[in-house]
BALOBA-1460 file (C-alpha; in Angstrom, 3 decimals):
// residues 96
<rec num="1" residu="x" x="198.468" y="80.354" z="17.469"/>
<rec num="2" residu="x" x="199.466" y="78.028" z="14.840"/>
<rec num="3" residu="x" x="197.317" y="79.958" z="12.588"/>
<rec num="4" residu="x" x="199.867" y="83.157" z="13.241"/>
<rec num="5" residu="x" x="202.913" y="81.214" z="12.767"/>
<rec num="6" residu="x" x="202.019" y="80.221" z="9.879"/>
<rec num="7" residu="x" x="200.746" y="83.688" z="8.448"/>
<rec num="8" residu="x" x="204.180" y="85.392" z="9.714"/>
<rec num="9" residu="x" x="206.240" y="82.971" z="7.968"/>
<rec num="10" residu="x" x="204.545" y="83.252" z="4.414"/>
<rec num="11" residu="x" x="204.724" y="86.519" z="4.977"/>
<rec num="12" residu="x" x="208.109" y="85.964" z="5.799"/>
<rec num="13" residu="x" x="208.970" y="84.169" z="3.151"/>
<rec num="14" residu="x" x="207.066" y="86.258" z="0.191"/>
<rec num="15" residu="x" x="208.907" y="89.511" z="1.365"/>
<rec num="16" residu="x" x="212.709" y="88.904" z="1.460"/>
<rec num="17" residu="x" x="214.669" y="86.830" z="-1.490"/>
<rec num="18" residu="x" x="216.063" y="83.513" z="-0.441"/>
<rec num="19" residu="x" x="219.398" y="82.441" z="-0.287"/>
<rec num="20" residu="x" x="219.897" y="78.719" z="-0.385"/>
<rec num="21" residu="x" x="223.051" y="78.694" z="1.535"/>
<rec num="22" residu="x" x="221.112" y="80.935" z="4.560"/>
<rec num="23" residu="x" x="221.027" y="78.709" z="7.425"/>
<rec num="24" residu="x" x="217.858" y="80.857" z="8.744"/>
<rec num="25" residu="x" x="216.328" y="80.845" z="5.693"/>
<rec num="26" residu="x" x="216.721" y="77.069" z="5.437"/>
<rec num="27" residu="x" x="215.268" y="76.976" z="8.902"/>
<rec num="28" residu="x" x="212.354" y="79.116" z="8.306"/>
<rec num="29" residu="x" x="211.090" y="77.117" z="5.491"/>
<rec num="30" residu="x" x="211.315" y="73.818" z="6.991"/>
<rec num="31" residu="x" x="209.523" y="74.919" z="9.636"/>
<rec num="32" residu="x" x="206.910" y="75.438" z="7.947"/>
<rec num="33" residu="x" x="207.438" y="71.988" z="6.352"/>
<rec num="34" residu="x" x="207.303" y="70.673" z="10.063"/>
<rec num="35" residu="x" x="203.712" y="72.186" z="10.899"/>
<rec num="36" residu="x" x="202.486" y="70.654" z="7.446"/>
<rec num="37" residu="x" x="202.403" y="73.527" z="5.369"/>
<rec num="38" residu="x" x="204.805" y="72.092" z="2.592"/>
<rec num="39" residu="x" x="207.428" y="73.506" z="0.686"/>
<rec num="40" residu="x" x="206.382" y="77.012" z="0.346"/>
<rec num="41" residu="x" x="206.946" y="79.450" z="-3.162"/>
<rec num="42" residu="x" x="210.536" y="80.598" z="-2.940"/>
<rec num="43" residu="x" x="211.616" y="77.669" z="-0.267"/>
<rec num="44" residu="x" x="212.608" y="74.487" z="-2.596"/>
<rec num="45" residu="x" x="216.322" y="75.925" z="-3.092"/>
<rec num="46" residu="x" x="216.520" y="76.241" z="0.861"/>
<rec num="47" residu="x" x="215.108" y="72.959" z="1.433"/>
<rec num="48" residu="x" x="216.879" y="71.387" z="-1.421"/>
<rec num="49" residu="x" x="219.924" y="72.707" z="0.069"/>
<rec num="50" residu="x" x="219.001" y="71.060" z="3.517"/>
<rec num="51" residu="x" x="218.647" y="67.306" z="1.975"/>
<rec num="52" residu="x" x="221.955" y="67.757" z="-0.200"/>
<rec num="53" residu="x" x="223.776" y="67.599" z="3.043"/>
<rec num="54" residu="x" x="225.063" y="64.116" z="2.854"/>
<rec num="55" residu="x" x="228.429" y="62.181" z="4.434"/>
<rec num="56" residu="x" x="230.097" y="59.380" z="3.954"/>
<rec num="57" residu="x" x="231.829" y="56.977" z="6.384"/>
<rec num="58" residu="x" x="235.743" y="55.451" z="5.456"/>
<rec num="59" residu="x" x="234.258" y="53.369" z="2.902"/>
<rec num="60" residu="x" x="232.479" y="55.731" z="0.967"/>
<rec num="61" residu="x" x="229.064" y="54.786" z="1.709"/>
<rec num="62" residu="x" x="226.481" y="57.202" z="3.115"/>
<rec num="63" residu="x" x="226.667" y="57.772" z="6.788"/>
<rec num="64" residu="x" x="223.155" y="58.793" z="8.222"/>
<rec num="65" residu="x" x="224.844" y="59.597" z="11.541"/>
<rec num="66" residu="x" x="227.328" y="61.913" z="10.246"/>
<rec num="67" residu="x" x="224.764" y="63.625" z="7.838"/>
<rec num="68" residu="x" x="222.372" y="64.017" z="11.111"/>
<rec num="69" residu="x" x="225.077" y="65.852" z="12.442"/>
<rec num="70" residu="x" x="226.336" y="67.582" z="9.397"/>
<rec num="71" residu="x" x="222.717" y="68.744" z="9.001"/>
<rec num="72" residu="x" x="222.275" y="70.156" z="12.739"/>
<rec num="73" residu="x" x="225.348" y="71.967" z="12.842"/>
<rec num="74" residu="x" x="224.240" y="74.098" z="9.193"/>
<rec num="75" residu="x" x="221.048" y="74.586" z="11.498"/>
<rec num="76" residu="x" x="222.319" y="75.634" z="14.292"/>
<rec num="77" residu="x" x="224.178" y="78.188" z="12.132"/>
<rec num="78" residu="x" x="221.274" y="80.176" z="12.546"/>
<rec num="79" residu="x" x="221.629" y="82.037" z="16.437"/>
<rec num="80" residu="x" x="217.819" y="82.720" z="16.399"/>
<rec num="81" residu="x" x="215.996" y="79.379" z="15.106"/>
<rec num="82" residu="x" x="213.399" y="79.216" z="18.685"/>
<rec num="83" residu="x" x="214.684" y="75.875" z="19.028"/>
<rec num="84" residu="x" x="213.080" y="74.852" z="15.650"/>
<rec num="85" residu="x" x="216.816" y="73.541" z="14.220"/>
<rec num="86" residu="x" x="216.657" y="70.630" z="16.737"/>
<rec num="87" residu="x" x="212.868" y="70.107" z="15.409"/>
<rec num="88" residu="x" x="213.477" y="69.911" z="12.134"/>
<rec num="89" residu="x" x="216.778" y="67.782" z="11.962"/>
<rec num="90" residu="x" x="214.723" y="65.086" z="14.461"/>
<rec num="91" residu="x" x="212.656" y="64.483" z="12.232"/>
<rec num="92" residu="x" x="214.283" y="65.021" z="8.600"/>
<rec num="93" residu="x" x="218.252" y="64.829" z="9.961"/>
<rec num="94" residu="x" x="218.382" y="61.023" z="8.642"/>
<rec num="95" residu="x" x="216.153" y="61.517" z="5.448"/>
<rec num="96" residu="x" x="217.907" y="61.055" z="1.932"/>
């Protein structure tokens, strides 16, 4: 099965033109990330996009709560992620 996943999603991926800002685009290639096949051809300005999500608390210093949340809700953008947005920001939600 994984096998499939991961042959639909560089098919996926090698077919349509990415948009960094896409929240389902952003989601497709970190999954991918999340199953360790890496950052795909065409997929570093999604997940680039992903990690430049960053707040600050009051005192200008990075929050890693607010960015976890920040980071979920530009998931969760995406109406059909299969429950992969919650995934993905577990385990990369508090990365900088």
């Amino acid at each position: 099965m994984r096998k499939l996943m991961v042959a639909v999603f560089c098919w996926v991926v090698s077919t349509s033109p990415v948009f960094a800002k896409d929240s389902c685009t952003t989601v497709l290639c970190m999954a991918g990330m999340l199953q360790g096949v890496g950052v795909v051809d065409g997929c570093s300005g999604a997940v680039k996009h992903y990690f430049s999500i960053i707040k600050f608390n009051d005192h200008g210093e990075i929050s890693l709560n607010k960015t976890f949340k920040a980071r979920s809700r530009f998931l969760n953008q995406c109406e059909s992620n299969g429950g992969w947005s919650q995934k993905i920001n577990q385990k990369y939600g508090r990365l900088l």
